[in-house]
C-alpha positions as CSV (number, residue, x, y, z in Angstrom):
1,X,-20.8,28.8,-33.9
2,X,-17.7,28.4,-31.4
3,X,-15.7,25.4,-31.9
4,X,-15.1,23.6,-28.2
5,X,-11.7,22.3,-27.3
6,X,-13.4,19.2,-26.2
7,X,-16.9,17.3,-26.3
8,X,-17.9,16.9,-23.0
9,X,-18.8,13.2,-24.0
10,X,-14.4,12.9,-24.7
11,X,-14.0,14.3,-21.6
12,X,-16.5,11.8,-19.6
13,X,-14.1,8.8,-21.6
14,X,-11.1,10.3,-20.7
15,X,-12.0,10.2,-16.7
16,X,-12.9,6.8,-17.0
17,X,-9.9,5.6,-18.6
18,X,-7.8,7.9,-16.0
19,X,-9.3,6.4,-13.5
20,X,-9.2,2.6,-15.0
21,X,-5.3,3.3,-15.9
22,X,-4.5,4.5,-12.5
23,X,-6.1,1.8,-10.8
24,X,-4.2,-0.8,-13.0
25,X,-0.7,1.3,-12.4
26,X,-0.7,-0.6,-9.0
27,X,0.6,-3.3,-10.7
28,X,3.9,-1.7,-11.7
29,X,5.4,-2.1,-8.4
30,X,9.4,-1.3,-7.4
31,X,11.4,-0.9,-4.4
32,X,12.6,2.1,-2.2
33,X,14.4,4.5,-2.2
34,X,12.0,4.8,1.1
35,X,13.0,2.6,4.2
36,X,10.5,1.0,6.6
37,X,11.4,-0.4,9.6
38,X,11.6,-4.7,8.9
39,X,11.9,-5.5,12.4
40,X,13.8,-4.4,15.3
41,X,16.7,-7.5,16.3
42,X,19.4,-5.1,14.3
43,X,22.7,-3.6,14.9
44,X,25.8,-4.7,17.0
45,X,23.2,-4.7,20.0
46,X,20.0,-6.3,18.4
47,X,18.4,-3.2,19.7
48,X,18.2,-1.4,16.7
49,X,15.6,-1.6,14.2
50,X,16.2,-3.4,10.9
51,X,15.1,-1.4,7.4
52,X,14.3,-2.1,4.1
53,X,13.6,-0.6,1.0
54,X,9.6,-0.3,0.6
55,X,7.7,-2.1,-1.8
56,X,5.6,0.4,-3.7
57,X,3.1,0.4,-6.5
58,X,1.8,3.2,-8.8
59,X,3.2,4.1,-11.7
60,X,4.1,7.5,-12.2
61,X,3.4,8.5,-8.9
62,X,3.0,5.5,-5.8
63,X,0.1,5.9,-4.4
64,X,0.3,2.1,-2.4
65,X,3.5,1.4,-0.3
66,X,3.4,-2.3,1.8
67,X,3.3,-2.4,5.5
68,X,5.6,-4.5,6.6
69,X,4.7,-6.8,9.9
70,X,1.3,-5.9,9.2
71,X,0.0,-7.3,5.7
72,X,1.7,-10.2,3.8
73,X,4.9,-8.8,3.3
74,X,5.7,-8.5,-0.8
75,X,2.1,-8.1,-2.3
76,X,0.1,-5.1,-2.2
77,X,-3.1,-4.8,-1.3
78,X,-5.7,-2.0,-1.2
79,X,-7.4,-3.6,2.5
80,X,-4.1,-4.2,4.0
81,X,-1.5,-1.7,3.0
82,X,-1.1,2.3,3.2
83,X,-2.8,4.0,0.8
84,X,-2.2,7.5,-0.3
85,X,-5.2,9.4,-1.9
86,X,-2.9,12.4,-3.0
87,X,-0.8,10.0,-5.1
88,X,-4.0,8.5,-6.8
89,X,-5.0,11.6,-7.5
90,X,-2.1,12.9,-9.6
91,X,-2.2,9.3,-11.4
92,X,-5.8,10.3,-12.1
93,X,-4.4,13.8,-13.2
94,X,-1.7,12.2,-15.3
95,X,-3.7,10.0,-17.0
96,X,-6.5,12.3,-17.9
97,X,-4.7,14.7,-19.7
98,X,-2.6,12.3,-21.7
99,X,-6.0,10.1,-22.8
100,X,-7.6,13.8,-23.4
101,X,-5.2,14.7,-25.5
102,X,-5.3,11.4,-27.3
103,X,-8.8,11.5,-27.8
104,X,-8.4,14.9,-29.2
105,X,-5.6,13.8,-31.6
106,X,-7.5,10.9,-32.6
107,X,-10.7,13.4,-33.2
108,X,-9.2,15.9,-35.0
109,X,-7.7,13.2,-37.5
110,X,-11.2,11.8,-37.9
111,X,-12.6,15.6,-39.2
């Protein structure tokens, strides 16, 4: 009888915590390096625009940066803010195969 790497049933868990544990990264947020533009009363002028690092959550990849001017600047939020599916996606990625192979360790010690 062949041996599978994984039980599809691991695999199901392992998505939903991915998924779970990339929604919940959004909380580890940090600034920059990426500028937005804060407003535009700048420079010797006050023509130029003002920037500021970007607040951004995700954690290992951002997937939420803030819009500033636009949503209430210094919190994120998934209605109000710009949100990048790639980014989620390799969060999802990341996540899946470290709780896959977790699961895998842990199921292998349990044999």
């Amino acid at each position: 009888m062949k041996r599978r790497l994984f039980k599809p049933s691991f695999l199901v868990l392992a998505l939903i915590l991915a998924i779970a544990l990339a929604l919940l990264s959004v909380w580890i947020e940090r600034l920059g390096p990426e500028l937005v533009v804060a407003g535009n009363l700048c420079g010797p002028s006050g023509n130029d625009f003002c920037y500021k690092p970007a607040l951004k959550g995700g954690f290992p990849f951002a997937y939420l940066y803030d819009k500033t001017g636009i949503s209430v600047e210094g919190r994120l939020s998934f209605f109000e803010d710009k949100f990048f599916v790639s980014g989620l996606m390799l969060d999802i990625a990341v996540y899946f195969a470290v709780t896959a192979l977790v699961l895998r360790a842990l199921w292998k010690t349990r044999q």
